[in-house]
KOLMARLO-269572 format. One record per residue: residue number from 0; residue in three letters; y, x negated, z of N, C-alpha, C, CB in turn. Coordinates in nm, 2 decimals, decimal comma, padded with zeros to 4 digits, always signed. Atoms other than C-alpha are relative to their C-alpha. Last residue first. Glycine has a CB too. Layout:
N
   num   residu     n.yy     n.xx     n.zz    ca.yy    ca.xx    ca.zz     c.yy     c.xx     c.zz    cb.yy    cb.xx    cb.zz
   NUM      ALA        Y        X        Z        Y        X        Z        Y        X        Z        Y        X        Z
...
END
This chain:
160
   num   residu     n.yy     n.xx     n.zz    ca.yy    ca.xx    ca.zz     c.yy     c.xx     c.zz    cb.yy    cb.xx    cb.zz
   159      UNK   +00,03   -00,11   +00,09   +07,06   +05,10   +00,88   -00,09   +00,14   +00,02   -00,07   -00,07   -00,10
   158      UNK   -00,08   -00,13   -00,03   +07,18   +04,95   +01,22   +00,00   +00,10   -00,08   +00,12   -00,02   +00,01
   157      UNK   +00,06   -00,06   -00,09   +06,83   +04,71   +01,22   +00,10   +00,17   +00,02   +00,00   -00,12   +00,13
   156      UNK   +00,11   -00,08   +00,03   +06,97   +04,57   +00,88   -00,05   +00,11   +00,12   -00,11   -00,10   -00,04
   155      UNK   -00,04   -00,11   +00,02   +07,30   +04,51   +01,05   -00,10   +00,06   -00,08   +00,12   -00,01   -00,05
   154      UNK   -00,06   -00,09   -00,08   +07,13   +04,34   +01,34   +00,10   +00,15   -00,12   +00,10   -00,11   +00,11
   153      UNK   +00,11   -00,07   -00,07   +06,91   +04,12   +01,12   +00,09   +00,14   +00,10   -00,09   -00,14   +00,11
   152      UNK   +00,06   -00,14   +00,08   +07,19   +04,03   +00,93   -00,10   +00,06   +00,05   -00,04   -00,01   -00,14
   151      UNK   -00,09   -00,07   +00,01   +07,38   +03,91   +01,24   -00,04   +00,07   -00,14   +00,12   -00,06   +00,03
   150      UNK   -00,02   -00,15   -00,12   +07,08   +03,76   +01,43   +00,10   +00,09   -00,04   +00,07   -00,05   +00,17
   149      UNK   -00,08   +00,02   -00,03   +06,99   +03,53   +01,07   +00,03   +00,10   +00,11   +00,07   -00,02   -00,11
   148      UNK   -00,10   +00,14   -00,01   +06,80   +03,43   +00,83   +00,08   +00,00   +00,16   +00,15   +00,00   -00,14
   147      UNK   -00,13   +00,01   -00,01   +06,57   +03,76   +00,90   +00,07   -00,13   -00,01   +00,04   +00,05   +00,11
   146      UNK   -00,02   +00,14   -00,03   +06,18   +03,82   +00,89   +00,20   -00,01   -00,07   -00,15   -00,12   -00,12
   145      UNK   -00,05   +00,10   +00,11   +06,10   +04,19   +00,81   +00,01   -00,15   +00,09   +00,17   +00,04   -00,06
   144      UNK   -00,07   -00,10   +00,09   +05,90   +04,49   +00,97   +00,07   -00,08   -00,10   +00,11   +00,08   +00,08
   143      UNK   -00,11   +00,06   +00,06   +05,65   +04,22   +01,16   +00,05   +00,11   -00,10   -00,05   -00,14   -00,07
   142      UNK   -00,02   -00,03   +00,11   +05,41   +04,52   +01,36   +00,12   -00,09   -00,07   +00,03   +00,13   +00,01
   141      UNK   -00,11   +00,10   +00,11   +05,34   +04,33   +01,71   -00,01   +00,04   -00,10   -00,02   -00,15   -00,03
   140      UNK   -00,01   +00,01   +00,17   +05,09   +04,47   +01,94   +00,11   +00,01   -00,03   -00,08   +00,09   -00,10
   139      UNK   -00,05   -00,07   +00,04   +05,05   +04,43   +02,34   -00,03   -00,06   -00,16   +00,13   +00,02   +00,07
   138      UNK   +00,02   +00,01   +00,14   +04,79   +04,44   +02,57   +00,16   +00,00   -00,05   -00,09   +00,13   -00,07
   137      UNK   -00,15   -00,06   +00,03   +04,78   +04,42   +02,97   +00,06   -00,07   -00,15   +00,13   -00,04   +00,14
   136      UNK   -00,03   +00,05   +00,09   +04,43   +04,34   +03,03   +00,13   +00,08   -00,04   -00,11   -00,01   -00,09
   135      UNK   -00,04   -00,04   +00,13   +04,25   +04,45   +03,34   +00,07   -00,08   -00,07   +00,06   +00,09   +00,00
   134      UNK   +00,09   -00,02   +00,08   +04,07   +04,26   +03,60   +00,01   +00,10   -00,11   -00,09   +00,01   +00,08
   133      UNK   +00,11   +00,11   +00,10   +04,25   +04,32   +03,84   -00,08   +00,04   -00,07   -00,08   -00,08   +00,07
   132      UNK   +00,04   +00,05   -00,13   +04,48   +04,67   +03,88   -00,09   -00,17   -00,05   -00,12   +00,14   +00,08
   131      UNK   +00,04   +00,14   -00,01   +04,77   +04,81   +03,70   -00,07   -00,07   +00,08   +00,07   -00,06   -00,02
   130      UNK   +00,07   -00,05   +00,18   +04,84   +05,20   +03,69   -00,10   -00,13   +00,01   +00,15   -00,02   -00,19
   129      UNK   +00,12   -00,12   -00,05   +04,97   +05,17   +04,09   -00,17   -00,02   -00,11   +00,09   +00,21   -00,03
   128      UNK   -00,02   -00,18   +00,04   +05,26   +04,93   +03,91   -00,12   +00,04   +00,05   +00,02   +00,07   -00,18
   127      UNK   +00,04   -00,08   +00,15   +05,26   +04,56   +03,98   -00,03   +00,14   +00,05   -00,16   -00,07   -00,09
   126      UNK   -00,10   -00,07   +00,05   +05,45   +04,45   +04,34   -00,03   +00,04   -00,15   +00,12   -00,08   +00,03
   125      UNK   -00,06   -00,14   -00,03   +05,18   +04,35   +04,53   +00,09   +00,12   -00,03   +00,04   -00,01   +00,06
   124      UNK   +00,11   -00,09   -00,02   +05,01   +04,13   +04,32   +00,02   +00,15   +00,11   -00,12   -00,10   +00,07
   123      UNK   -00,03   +00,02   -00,19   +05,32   +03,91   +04,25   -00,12   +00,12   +00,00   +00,23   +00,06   +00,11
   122      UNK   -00,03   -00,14   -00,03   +05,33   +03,86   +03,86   -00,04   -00,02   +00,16   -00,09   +00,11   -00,08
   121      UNK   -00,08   -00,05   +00,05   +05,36   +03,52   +03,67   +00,01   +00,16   +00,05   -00,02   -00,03   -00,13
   120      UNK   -00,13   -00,04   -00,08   +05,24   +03,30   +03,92   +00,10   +00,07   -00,06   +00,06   -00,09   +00,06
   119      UNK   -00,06   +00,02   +00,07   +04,99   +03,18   +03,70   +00,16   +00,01   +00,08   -00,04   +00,08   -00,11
   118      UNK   +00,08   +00,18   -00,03   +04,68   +03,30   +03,92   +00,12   -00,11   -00,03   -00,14   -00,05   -00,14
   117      UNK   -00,02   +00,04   -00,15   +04,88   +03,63   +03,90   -00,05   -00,12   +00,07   -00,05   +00,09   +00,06
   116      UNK   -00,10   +00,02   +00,01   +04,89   +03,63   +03,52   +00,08   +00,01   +00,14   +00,03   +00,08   -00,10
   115      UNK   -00,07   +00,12   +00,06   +04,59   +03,50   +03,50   +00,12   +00,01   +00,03   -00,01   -00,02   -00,15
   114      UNK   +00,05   +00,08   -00,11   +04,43   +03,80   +03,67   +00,08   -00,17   -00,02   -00,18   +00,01   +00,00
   113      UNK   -00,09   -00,03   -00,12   +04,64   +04,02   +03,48   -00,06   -00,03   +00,11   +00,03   +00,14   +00,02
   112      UNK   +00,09   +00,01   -00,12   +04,47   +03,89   +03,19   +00,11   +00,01   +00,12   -00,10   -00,16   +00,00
   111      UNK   -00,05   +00,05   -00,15   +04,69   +03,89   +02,89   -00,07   +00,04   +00,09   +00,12   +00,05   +00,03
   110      UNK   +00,03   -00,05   -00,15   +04,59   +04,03   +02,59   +00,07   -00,13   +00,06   -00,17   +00,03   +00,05
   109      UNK   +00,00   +00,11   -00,06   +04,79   +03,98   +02,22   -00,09   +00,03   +00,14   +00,15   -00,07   +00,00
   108      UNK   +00,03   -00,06   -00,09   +04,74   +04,15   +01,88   +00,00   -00,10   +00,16   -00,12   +00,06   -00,04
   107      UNK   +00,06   +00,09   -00,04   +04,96   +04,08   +01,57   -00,06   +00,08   +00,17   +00,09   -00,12   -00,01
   106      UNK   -00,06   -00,09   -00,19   +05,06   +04,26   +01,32   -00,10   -00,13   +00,08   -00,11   +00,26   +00,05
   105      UNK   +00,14   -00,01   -00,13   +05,17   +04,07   +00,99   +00,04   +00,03   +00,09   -00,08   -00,11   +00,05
   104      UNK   +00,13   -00,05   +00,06   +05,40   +04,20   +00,69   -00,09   +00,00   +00,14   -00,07   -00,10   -00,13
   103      UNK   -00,01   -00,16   +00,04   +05,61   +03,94   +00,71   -00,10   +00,08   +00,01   +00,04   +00,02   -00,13
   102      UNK   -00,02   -00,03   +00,11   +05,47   +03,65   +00,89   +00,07   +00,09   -00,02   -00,09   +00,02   -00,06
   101      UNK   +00,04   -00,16   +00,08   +05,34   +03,54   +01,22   +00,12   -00,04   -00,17   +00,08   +00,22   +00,14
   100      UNK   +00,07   +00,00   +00,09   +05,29   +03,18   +01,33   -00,05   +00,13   -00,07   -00,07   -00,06   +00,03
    99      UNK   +00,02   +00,10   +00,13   +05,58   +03,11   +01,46   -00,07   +00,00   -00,08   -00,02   -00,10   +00,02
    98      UNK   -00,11   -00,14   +00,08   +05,56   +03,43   +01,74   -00,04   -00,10   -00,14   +00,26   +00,03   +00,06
    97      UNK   +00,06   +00,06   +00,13   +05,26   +03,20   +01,89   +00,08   +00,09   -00,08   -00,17   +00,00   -00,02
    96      UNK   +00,05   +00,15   +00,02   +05,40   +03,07   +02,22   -00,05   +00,04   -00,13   -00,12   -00,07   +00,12
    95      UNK   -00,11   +00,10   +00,09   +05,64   +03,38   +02,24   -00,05   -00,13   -00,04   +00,13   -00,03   +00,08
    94      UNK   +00,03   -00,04   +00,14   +05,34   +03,63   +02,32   +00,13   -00,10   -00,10   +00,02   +00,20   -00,02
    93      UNK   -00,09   -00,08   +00,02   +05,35   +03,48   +02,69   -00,04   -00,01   -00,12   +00,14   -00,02   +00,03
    92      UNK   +00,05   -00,10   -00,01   +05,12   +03,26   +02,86   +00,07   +00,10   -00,01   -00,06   +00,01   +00,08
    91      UNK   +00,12   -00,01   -00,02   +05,33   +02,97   +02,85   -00,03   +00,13   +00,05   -00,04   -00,10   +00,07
    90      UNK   +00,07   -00,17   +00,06   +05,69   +03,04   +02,72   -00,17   -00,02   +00,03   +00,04   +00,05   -00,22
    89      UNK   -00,13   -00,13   +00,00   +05,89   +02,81   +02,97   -00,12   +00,11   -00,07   +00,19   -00,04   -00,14
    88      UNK   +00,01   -00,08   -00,08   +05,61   +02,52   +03,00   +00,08   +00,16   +00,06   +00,01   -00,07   +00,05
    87      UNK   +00,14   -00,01   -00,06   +05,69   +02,31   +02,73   +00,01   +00,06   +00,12   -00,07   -00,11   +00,01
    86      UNK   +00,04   +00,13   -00,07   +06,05   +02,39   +02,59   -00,11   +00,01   +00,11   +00,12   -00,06   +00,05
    85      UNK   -00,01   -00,04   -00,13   +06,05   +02,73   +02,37   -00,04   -00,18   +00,09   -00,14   +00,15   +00,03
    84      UNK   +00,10   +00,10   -00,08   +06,17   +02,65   +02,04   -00,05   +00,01   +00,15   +00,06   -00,13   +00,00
    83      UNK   -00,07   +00,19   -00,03   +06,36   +02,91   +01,90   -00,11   -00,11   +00,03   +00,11   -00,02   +00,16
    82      UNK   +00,09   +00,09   -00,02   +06,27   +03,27   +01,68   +00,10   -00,15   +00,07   -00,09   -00,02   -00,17
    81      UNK   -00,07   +00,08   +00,09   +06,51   +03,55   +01,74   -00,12   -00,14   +00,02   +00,19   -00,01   +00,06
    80      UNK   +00,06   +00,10   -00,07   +06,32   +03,89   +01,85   +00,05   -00,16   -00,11   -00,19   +00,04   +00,03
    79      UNK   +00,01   +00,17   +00,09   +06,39   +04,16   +01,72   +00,06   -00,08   +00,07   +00,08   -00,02   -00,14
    78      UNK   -00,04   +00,16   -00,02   +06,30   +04,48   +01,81   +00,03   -00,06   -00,07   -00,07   -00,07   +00,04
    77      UNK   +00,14   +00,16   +00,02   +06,23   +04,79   +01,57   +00,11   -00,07   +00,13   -00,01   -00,15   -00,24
    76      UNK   +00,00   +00,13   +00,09   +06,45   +05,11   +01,68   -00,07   -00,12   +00,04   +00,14   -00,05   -00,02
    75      UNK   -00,12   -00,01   -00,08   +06,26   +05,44   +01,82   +00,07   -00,15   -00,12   -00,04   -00,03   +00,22
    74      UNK   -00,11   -00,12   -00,03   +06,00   +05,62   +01,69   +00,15   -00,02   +00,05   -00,06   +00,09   +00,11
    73      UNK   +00,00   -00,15   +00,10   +05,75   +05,37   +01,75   +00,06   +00,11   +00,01   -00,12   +00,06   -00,01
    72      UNK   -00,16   -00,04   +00,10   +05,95   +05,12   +01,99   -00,03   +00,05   -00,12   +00,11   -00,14   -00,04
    71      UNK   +00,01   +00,00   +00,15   +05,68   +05,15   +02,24   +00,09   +00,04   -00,03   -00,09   +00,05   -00,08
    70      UNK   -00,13   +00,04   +00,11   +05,62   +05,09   +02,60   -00,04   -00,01   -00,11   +00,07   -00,13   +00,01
    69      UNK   -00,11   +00,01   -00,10   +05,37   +05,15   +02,90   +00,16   +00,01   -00,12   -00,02   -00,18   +00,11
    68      UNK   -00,15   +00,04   +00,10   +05,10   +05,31   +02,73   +00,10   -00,03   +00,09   +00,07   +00,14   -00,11
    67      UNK   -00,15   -00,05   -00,02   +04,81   +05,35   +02,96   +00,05   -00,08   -00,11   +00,07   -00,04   +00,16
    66      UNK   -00,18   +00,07   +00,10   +04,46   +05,28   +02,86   +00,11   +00,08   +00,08   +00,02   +00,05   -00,22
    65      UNK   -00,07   -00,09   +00,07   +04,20   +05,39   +03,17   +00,10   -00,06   -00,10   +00,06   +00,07   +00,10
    64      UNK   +00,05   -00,13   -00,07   +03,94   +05,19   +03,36   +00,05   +00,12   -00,09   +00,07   +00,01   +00,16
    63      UNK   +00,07   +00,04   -00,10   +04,15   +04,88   +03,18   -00,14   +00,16   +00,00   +00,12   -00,05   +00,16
    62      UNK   +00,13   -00,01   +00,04   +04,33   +04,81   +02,90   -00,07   -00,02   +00,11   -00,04   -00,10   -00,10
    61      UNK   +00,13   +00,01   -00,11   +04,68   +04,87   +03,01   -00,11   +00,02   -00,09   +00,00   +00,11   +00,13
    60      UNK   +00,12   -00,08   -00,02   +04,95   +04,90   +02,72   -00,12   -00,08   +00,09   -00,05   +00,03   -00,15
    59      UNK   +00,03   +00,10   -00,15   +05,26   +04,72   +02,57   -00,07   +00,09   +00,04   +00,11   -00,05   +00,12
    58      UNK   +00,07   -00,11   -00,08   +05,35   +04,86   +02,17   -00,06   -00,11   +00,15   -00,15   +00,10   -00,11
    57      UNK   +00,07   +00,04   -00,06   +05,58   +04,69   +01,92   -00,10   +00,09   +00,10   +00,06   -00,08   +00,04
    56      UNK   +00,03   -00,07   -00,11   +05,80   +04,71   +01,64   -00,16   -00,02   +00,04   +00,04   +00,14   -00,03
    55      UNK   +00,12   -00,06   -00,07   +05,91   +04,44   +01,52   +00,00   +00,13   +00,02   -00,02   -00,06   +00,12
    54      UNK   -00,01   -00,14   -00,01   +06,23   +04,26   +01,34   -00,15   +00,07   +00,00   +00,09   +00,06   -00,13
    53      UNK   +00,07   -00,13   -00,01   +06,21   +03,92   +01,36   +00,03   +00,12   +00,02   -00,07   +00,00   +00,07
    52      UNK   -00,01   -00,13   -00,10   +06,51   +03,68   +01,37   -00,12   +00,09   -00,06   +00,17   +00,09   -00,01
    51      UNK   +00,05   -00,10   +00,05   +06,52   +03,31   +01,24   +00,00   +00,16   +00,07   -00,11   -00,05   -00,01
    50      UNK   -00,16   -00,12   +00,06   +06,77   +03,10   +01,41   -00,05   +00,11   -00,06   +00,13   -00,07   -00,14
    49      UNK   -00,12   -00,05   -00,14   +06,46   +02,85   +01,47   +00,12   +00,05   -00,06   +00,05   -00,12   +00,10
    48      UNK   -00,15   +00,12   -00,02   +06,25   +02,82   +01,13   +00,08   +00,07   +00,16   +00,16   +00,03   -00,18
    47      UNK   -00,13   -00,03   -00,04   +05,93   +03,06   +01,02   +00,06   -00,07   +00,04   +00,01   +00,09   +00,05
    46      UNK   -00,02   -00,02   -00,15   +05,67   +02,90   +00,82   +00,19   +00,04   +00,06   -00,06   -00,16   +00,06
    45      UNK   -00,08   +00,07   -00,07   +05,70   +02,94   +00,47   -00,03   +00,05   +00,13   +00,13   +00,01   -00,03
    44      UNK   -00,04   +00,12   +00,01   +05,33   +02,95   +00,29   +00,13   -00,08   +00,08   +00,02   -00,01   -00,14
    43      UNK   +00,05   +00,13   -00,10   +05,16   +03,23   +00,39   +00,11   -00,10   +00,02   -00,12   -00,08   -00,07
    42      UNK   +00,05   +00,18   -00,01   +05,36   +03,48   +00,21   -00,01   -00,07   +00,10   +00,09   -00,09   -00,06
    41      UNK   -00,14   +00,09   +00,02   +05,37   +03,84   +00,27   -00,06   -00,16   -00,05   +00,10   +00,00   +00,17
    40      UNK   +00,04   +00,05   +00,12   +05,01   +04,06   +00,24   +00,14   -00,08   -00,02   -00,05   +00,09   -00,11
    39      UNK   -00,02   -00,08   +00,09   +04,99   +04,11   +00,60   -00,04   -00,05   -00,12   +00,12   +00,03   +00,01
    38      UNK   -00,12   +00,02   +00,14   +04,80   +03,92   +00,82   +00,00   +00,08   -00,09   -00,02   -00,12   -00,10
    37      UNK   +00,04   -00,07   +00,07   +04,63   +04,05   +01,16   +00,08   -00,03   -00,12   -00,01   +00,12   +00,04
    36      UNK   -00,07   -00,06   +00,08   +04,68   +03,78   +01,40   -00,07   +00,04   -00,12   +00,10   -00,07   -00,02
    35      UNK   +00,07   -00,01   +00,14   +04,48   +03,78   +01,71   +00,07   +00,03   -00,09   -00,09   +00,08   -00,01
    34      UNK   -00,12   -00,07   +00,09   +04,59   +03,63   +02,06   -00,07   +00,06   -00,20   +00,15   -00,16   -00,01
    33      UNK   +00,13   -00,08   +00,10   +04,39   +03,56   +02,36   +00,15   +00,05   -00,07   -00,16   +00,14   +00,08
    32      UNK   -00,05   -00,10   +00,04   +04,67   +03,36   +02,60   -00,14   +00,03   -00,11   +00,17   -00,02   -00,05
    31      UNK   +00,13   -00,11   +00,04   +04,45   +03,06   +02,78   +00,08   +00,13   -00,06   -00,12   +00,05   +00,16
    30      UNK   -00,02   -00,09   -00,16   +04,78   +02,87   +02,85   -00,10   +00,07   +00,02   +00,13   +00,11   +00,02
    29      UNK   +00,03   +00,07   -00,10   +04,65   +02,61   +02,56   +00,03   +00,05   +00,16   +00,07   -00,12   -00,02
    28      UNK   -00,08   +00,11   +00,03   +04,61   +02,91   +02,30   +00,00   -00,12   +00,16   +00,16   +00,07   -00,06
    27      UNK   -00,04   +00,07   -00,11   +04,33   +03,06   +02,24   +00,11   -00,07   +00,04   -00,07   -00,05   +00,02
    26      UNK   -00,01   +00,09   -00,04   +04,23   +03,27   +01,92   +00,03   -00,02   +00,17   +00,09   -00,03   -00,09
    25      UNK   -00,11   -00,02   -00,07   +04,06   +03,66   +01,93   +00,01   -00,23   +00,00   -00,05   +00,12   +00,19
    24      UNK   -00,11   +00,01   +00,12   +03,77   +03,70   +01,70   +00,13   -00,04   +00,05   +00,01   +00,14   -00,08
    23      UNK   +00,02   +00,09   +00,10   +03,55   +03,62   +01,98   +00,05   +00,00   -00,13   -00,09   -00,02   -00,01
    22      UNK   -00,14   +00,13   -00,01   +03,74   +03,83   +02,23   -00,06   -00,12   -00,08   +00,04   -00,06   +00,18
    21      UNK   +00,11   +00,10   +00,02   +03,50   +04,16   +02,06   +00,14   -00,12   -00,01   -00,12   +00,02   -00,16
    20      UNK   +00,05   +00,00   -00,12   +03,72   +04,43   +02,20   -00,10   -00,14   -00,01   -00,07   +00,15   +00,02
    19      UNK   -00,03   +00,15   -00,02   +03,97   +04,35   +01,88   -00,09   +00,00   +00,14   +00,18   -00,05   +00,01
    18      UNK   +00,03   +00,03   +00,09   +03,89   +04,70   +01,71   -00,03   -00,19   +00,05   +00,10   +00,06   -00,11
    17      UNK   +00,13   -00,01   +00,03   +03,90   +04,88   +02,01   -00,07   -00,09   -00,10   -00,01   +00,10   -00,03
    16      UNK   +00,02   +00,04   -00,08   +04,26   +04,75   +02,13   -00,17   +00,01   -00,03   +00,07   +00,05   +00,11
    15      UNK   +00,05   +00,10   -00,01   +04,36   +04,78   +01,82   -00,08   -00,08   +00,09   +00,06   -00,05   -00,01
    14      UNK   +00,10   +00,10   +00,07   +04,25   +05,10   +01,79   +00,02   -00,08   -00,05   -00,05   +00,01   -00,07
    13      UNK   +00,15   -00,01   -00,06   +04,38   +05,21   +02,09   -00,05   -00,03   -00,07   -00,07   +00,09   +00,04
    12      UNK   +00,05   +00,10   -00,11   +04,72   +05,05   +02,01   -00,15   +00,02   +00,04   +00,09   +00,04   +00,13
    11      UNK   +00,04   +00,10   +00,05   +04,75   +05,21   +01,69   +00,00   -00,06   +00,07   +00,02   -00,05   -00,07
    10      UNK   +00,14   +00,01   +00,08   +04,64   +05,58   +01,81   -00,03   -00,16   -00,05   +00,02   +00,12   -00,15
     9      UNK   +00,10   +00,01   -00,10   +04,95   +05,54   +02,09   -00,21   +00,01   -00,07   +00,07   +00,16   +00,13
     8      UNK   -00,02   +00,11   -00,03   +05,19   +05,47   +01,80   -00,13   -00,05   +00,14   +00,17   -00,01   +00,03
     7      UNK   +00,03   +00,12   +00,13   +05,08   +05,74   +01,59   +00,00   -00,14   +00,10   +00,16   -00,02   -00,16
     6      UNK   +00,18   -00,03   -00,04   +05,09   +05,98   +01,96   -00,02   -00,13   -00,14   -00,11   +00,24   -00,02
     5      UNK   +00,02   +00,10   -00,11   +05,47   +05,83   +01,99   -00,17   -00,02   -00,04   +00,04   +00,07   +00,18
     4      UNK   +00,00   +00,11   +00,00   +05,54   +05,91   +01,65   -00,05   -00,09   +00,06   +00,05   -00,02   +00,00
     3      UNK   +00,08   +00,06   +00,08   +05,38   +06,26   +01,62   +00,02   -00,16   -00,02   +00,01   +00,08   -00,13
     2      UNK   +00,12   -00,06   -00,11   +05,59   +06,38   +01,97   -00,12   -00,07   -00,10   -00,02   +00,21   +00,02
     1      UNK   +00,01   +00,13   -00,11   +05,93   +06,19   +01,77   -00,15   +00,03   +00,10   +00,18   +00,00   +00,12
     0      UNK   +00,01   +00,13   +00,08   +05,85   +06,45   +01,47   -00,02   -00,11   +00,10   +00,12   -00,02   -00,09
END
């Protein structure tokens, strides 16, 4: 069972990563992050609030020469991730500048340029993994499982 989860989870990364190859469906945000949200069928209408808590699961993955899977919590327990305010410059070029504008229900797709992210000074070029070279894309996707009031019902939902 956990051998059919991983490979499910490693089938919806490649085809998001396929499906979203065209970066003109893909937004921008002001760090240059490429991000694409796939909406569920939850409600539009409330935006999510600080203290809020997500419950995810997710997937992190090389798009390059070769996909690699580096991480996934298919098969395993959801994340969650507590919504705040990130003060300007803290969550630039990170998947936390546009958490706010997911949903229930919605997945979301995000790249990252692992040329940016060393331009950025967010990675040291010597010290990324063998796997990881320029000029790839270090992906990940976002499944919203629920939307939470709260880190302590979110945690005893997550213990169900």
């Amino acid at each position: 069972m956990k051998r059919s989860q991983i490979l499910g989870a490693l089938v919806f990364a490649t085809v998001a990563f396929t499906a979203c190859k065209n970066d003109a469906d893909f937004k921008t945000t002001a760090s240059g992050l490429q991000y694409k949200i796939i909406e569920g069928k939850g409600d539009r209408k409330d935006s999510l609030k600080n203290g809020q808590v997500l419950r995810v699961h997710f997937t992190q993955s090389v798009s390059g020469t070769k996909d690699t899977l580096i991480q996934t919590t298919y098969g395993k327990t959801p994340m969650l991730i507590p919504i705040q305010d990130v003060p300007p410059g803290e969550g630039d070029y990170s998947p936390i500048e546009v958490l706010k504008e997911l949903r229930n229900g919605d997945s979301m797709v995000v790249h990252m340029l692992v040329d940016s992210l060393i331009m950025k000074g967010l990675a040291n070029p010597t010290q990324l993994p063998p796997f990881i070279k320029r000029g790839e894309k270090i992906g990940y996707t976002f499944k919203v499982l629920g939307v939470y009031p709260d880190g302590a019902t979110a945690n005893a939902e997550n213990q169900q």
